[in-house]
C-alpha positions as CSV (number, residue, x, y, z in Angstrom):
1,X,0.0,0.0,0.0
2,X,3.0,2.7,0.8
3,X,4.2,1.7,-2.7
4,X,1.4,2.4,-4.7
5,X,0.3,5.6,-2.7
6,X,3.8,7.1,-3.3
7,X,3.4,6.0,-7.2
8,X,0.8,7.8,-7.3
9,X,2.1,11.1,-5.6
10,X,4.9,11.0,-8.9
11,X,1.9,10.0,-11.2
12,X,0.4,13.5,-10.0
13,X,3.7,15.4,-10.1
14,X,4.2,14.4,-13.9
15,X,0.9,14.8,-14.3
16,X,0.9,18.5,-13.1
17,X,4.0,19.1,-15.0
18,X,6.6,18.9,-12.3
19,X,9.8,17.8,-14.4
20,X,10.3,14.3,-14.0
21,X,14.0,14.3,-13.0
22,X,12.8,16.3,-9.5
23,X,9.2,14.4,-9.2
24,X,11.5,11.3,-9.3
25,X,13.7,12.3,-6.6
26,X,11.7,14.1,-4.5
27,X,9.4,11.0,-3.9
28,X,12.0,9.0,-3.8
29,X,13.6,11.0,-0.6
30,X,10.1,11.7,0.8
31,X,9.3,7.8,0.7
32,X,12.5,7.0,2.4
33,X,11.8,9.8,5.3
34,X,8.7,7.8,5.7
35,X,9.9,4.3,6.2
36,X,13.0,5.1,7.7
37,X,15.2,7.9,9.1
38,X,17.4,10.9,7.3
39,X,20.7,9.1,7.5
40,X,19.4,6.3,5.4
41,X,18.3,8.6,3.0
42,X,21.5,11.0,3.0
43,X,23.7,7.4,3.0
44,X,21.6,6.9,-0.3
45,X,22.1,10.1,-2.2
46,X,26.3,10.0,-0.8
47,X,26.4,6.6,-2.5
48,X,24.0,4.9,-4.8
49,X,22.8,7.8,-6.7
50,X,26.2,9.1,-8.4
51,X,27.5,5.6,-8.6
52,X,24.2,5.4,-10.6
53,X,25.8,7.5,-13.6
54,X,29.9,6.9,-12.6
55,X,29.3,4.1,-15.7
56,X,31.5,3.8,-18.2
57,X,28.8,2.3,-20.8
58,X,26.6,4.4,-19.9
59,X,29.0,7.3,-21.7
60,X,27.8,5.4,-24.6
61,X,24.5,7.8,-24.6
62,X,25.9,11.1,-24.7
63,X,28.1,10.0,-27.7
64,X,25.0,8.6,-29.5
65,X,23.5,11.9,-28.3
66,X,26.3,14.0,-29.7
67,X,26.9,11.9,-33.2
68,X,23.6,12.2,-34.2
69,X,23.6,16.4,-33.3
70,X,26.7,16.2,-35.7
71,X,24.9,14.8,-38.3
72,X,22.2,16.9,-38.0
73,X,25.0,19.6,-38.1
74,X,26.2,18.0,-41.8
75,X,23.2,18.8,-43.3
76,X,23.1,15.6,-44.6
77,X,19.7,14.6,-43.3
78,X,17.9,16.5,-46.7
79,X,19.7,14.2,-49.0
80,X,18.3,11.6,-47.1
81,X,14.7,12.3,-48.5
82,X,15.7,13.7,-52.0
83,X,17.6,10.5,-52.5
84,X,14.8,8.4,-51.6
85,X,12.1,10.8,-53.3
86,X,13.9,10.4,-56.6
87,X,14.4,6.8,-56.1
88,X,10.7,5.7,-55.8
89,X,10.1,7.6,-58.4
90,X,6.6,7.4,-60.1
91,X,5.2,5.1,-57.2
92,X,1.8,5.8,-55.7
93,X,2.4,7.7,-52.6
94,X,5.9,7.9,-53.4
95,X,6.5,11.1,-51.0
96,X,5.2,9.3,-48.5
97,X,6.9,6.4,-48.5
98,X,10.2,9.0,-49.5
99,X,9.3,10.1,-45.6
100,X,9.5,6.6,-44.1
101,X,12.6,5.7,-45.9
102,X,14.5,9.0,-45.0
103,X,13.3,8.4,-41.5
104,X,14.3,4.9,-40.9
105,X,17.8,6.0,-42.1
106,X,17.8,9.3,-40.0
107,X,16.9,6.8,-37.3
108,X,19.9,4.9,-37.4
109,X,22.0,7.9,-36.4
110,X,19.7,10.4,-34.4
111,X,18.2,8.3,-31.5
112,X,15.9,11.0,-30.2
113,X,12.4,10.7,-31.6
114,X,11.4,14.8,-31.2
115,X,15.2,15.1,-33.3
116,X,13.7,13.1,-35.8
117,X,10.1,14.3,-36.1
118,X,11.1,17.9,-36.1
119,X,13.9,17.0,-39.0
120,X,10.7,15.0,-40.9
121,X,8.7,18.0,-40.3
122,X,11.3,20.7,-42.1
123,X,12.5,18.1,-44.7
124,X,9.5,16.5,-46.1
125,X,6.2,18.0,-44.6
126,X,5.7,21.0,-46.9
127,X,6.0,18.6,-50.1
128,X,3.8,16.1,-48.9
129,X,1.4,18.9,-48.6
130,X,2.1,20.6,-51.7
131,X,1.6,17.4,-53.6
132,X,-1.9,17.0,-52.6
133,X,-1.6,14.8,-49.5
134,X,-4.1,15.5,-46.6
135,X,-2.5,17.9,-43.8
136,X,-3.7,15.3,-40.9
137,X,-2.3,12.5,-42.6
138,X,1.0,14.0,-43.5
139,X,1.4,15.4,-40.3
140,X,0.7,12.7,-38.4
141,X,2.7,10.2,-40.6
142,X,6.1,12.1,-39.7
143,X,5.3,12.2,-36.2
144,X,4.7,8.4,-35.7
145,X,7.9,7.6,-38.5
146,X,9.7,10.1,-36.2
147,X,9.4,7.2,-32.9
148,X,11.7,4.9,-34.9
149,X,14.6,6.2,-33.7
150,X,13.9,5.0,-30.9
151,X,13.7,1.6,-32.2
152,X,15.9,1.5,-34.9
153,X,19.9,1.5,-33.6
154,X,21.8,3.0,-32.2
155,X,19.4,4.1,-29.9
156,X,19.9,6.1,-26.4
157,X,16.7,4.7,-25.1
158,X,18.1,0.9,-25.7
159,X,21.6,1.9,-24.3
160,X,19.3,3.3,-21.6
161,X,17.5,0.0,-20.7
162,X,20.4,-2.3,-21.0
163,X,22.1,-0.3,-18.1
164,X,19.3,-0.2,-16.1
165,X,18.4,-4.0,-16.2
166,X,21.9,-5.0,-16.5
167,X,22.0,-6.9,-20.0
168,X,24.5,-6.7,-22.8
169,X,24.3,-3.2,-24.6
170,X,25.4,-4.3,-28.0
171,X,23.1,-7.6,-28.0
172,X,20.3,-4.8,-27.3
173,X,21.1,-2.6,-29.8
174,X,21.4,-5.7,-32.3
175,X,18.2,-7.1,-31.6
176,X,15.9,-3.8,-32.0
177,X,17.4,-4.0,-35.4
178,X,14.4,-6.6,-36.9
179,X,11.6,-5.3,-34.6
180,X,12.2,-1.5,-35.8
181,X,12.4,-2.8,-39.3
182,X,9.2,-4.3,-39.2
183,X,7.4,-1.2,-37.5
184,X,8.5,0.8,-40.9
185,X,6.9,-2.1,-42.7
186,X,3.4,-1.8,-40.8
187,X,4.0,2.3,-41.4
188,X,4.1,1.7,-45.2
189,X,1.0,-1.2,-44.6
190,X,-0.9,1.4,-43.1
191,X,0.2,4.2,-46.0
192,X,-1.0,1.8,-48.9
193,X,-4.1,0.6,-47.3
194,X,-4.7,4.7,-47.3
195,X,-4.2,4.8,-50.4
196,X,-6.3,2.4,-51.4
197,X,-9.3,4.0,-49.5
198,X,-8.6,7.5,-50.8
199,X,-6.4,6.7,-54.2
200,X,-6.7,10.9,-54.8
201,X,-5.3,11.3,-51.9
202,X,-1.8,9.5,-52.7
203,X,-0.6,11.3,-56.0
204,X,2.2,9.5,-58.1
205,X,5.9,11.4,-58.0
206,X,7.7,12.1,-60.7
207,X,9.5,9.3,-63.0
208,X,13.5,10.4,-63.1
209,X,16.1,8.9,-65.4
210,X,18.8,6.1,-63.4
211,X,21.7,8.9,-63.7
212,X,19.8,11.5,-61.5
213,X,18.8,8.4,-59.0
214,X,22.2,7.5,-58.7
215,X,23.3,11.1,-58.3
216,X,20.6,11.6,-55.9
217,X,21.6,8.6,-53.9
218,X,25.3,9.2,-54.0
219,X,24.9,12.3,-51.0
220,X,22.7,9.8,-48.9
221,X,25.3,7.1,-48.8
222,X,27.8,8.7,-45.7
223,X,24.9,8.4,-43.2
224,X,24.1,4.1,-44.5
225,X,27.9,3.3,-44.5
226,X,28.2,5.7,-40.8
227,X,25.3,3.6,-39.7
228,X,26.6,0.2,-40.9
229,X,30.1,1.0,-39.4
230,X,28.5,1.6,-35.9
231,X,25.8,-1.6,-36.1
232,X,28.2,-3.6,-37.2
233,X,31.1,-2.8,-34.8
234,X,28.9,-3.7,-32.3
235,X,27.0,-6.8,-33.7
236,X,30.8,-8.2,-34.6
237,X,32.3,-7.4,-31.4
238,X,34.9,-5.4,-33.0
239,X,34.1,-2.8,-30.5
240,X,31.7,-1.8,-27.1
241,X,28.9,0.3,-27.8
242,X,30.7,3.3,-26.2
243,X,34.2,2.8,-28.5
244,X,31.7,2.8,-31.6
245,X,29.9,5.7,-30.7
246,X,33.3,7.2,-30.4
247,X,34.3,6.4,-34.0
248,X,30.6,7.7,-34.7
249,X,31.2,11.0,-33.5
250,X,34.7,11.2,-35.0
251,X,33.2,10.1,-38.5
252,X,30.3,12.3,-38.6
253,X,32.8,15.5,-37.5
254,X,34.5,14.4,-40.5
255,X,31.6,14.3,-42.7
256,X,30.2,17.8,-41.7
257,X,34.1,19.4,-42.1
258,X,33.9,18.3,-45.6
259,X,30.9,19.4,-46.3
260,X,32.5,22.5,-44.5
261,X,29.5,22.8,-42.1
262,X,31.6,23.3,-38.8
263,X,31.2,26.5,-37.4
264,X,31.9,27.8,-34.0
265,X,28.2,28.4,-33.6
266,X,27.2,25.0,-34.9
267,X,29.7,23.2,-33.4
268,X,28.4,25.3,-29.9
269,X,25.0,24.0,-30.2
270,X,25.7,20.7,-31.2
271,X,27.9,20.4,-27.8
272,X,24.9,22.4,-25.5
273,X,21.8,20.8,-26.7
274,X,23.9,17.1,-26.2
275,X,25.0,18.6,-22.3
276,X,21.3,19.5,-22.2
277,X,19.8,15.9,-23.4
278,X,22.6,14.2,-21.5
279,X,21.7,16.3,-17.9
280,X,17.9,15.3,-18.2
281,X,18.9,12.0,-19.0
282,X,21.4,11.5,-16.2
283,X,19.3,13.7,-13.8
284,X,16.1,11.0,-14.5
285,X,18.8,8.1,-13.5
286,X,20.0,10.0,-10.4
287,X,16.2,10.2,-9.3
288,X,15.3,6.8,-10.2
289,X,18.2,5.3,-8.2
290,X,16.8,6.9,-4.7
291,X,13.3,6.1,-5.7
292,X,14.2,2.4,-6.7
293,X,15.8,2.3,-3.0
294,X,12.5,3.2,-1.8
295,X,10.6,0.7,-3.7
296,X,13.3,-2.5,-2.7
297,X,12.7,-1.0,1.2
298,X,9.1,-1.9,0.5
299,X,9.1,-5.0,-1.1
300,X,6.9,-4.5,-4.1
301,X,8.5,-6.3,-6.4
302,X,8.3,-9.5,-4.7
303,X,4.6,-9.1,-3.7
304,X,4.2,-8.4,-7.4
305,X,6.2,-11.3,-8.7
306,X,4.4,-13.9,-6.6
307,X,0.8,-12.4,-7.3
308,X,1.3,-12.9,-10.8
309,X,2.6,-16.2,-10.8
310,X,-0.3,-17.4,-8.8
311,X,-2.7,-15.8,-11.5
312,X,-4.6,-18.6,-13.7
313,X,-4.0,-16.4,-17.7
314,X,-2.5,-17.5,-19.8
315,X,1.2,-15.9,-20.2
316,X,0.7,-14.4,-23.6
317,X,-2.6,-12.4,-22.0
318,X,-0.4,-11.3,-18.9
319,X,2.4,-10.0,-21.2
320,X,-0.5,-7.7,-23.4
321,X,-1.8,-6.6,-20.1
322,X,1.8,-5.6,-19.2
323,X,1.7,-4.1,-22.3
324,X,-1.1,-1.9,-22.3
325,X,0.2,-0.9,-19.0
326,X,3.3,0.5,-20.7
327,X,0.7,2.4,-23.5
328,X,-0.7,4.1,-20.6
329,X,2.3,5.4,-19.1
330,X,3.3,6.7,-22.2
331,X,0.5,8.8,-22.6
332,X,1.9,11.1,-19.5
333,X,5.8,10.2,-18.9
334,X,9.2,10.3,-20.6
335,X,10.3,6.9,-22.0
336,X,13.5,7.3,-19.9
337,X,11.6,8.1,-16.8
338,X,8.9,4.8,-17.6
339,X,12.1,2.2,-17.9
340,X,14.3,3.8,-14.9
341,X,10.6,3.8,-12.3
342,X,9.2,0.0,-13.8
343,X,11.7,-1.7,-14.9
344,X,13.6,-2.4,-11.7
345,X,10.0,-3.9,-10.5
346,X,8.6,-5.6,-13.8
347,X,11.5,-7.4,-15.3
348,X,11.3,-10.1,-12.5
349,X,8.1,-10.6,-13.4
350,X,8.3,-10.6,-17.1
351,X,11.6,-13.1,-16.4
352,X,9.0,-15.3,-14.1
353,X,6.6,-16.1,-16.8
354,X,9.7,-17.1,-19.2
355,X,10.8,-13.8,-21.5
356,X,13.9,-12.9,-22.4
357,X,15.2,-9.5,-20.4
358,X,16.5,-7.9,-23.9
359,X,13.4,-8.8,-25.8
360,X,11.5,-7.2,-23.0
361,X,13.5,-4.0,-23.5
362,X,12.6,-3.7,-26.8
363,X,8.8,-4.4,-26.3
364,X,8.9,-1.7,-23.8
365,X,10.7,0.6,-25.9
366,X,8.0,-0.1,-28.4
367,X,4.8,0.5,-26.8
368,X,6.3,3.4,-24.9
369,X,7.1,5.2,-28.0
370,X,3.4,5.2,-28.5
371,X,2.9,7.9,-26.4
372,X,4.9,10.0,-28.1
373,X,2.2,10.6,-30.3
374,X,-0.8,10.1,-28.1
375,X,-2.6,12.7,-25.9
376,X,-2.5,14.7,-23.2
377,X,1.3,14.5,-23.9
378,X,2.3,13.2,-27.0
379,X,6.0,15.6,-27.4
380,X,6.2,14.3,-31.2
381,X,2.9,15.8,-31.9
382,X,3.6,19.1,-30.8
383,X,7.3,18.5,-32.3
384,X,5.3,18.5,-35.5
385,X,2.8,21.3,-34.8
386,X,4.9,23.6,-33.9
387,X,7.5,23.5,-37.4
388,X,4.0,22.9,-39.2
389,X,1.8,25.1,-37.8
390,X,-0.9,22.5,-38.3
391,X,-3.0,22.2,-35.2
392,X,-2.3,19.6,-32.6
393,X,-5.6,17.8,-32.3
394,X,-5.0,17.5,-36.6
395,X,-1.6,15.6,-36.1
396,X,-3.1,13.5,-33.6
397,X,-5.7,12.4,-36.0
398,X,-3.6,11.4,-38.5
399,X,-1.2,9.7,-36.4
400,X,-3.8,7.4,-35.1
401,X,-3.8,4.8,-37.7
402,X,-0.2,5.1,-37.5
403,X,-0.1,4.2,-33.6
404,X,-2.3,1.5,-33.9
405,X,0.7,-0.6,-36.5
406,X,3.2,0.2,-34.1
407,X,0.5,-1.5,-31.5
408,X,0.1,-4.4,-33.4
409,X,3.7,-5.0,-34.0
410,X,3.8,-5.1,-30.5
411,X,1.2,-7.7,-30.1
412,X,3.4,-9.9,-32.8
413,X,6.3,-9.9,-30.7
414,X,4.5,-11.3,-27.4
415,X,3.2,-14.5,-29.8
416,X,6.3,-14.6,-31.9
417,X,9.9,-13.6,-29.6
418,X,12.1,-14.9,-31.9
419,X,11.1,-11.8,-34.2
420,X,13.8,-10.3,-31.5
421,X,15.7,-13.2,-30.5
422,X,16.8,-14.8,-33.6
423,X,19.7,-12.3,-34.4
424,X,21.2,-13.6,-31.4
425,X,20.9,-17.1,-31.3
């Protein structure tokens, strides 16, 4: 009972907009005052929390963080969706798909969802409009292609969950690679069944000769080869997670110096908003560490662990209710905030009724990127809004269909693990 009335004291902090890092934290010292005294709580905060971040993989997410604001720094990102605009060519929908291909390879280097929506929006909104494509539809296509980054490596959130529930960071990374593959499938599903209902609504693009593909193409190929270096390091054990995000950053410095995009004022922001992102990331793990503390003092995850076990479902239908669980968070909290406050209490569980801990992490990281674009919160949304000056409540709309593939995906990978799994086995 002290458990879940102290959950819900943070549920109401986030929910009245108290940032997350201090709701954490707060109720994680204000729990500990209650069950014990202030030396356990100051022997806490002197200890456990900045051993929480004093992790050498854990550097691995500020140099994702910082590669991807490099590349972003390049310019490169536009070629991305001229090369695949040209390539499609006269397809139905072509711009539209365009947008999903140029965000599944943004993905692969960015690792913030907002970083890639907003990019989507700049980069490949205003033609999808121009072109005849409905506003709500358009809009909310880039913010749902935008969550992939999240999915698609290498990915902060992943490095993220690996560190917290203390499982290999590059067999993480490696195994979102399928799942976040098929969720750009179910995107372009959802775009051609779309098109099929409205066909007016998915004009054709316009046919180019082979010479201006390739030379469309050709810009584009840096960020594949930057992405396959990194993946690959990683999947051949050639290097840790952190030493290839390294060689990222070093890569994709070169890449913008030829393109002779380094500026002392680019270069500035690209180091400020990563010591921003990293701060709110590292300030979430501080808090989490102290509230965590409070919830072992309790004993929570036991209780939980041996209530479910002694439920009579099926396992598949305790997984999906896990799973809408996860939905619902999303729809008011951070994805880095939802792993560092449940996981610590749900993997048990989820390791109790046989899952893998890494396929977990991605089914979390999944279903948690639906919020993104659902409301009351739904950052990607607004993300898109605001460089689109559509209204919120339009993007929404549009993303719904969007959501619900990314849903189902889900669903697939509680019947079917090995759609995770069988890169590593």
């Amino acid at each position: 009972m002290t458990a879940l009335l102290f959950t819900a004291l943070l549920l109401i902090l986030i929910i009245v907009r108290v940032p997350v890092s201090f709701a954490v934290l707060v109720t994680g010292i204000v729990g500990l005052l209650y069950l014990g005294t202030d030396q356990q709580v100051i022997g806490v905060i002197e200890t456990a929390a900045p051993s929480s971040v004093m992790s050498y993989t854990l550097s691995a997410a500020p140099l994702f963080i910082f590669m991807a604001q490099l590349i972003l720094m390049s310019g490169l990102v536009d070629s991305l969706f001229l090369a695949a605009r040209t390539v499609v060519g006269r397809v139905r929908g072509g711009t539209a798909l365009a947008s999903v291909a140029a965000g599944t390879a943004f993905a692969a280097v960015s690792g913030s969802s907002t970083a890639s929506a907003a990019t989507l929006a700049s980069t490949s909104s205003g033609q999808l409009i121009r072109e005849g494509y409905a506003p709500r539809t358009a809009t909310g296509m880039i913010a749902v292609v935008g969550t992939l980054a999240a999915m698609i490596p290498p990915s902060v959130i992943l490095v993220f969950y690996a560190i917290t529930a203390e499982v290999s960071v590059g067999d993480t990374i490696v195994a979102a690679v399928t799942p976040g593959l098929l969720v750009a499938l179910a995107l372009v599903v959802v775009l051609y069944v779309l098109m099929t209902l409205r066909p007016d609504a998915a004009p054709r693009g316009e046919a180019t000769a082979l010479a201006v593909k390739a030379k469309a193409v050709l810009p584009a190929l840096p960020i594949l080869v930057l992405f396959g270096a990194v993946v690959g390091a990683i999947y051949t054990g050639v290097a840790t997670p952190t030493e290839a995000a390294a060689v990222g950053c070093l890569a994709a410095f070169v890449l913008a110096a030829l393109r002779r995009k380094v500026t002392r004022a680019a270069l500035t922001k690209a180091v400020v908003d990563t010591v921003k992102t990293s701060a709110m990331i590292f300030a979430i793990i501080v808090g989490a560490e102290v509230f965590g503390h409070f919830l072992t003092e309790t004993g929570v995850a036991d209780s939980l662990v041996t209530a479910i076990s002694g439920l009579s479902l099926p396992v598949a239908a305790i997984m999906l209710m896990i799973g809408f669980v996860y939905v619902v968070l999303g729809f008011f909290m951070d994805q880095i905030a939802i792993i560092a406050l449940t996981v610590p209490v749900v993997l048990p569980i989820v390791t109790e009724l046989g899952y893998d801990p890494i396929w977990f992490g991605i089914f979390v990281v999944l279903l948690a990127e639906v919020g993104m674009v659902s409301p009351p919160m739904g950052l990607n949304v607004f993300v898109v809004s605001r460089v689109t000056g559509r209204t919120p409540g339009e993007v929404f709309r549009g993303a719904l269909p969007f959501a619900g593939a990314i849903m189902a995906i889900g669903v697939a990978l509680v019947f079917i693990p090995e759609l995770v799994l069988w890169v590593l086995e």
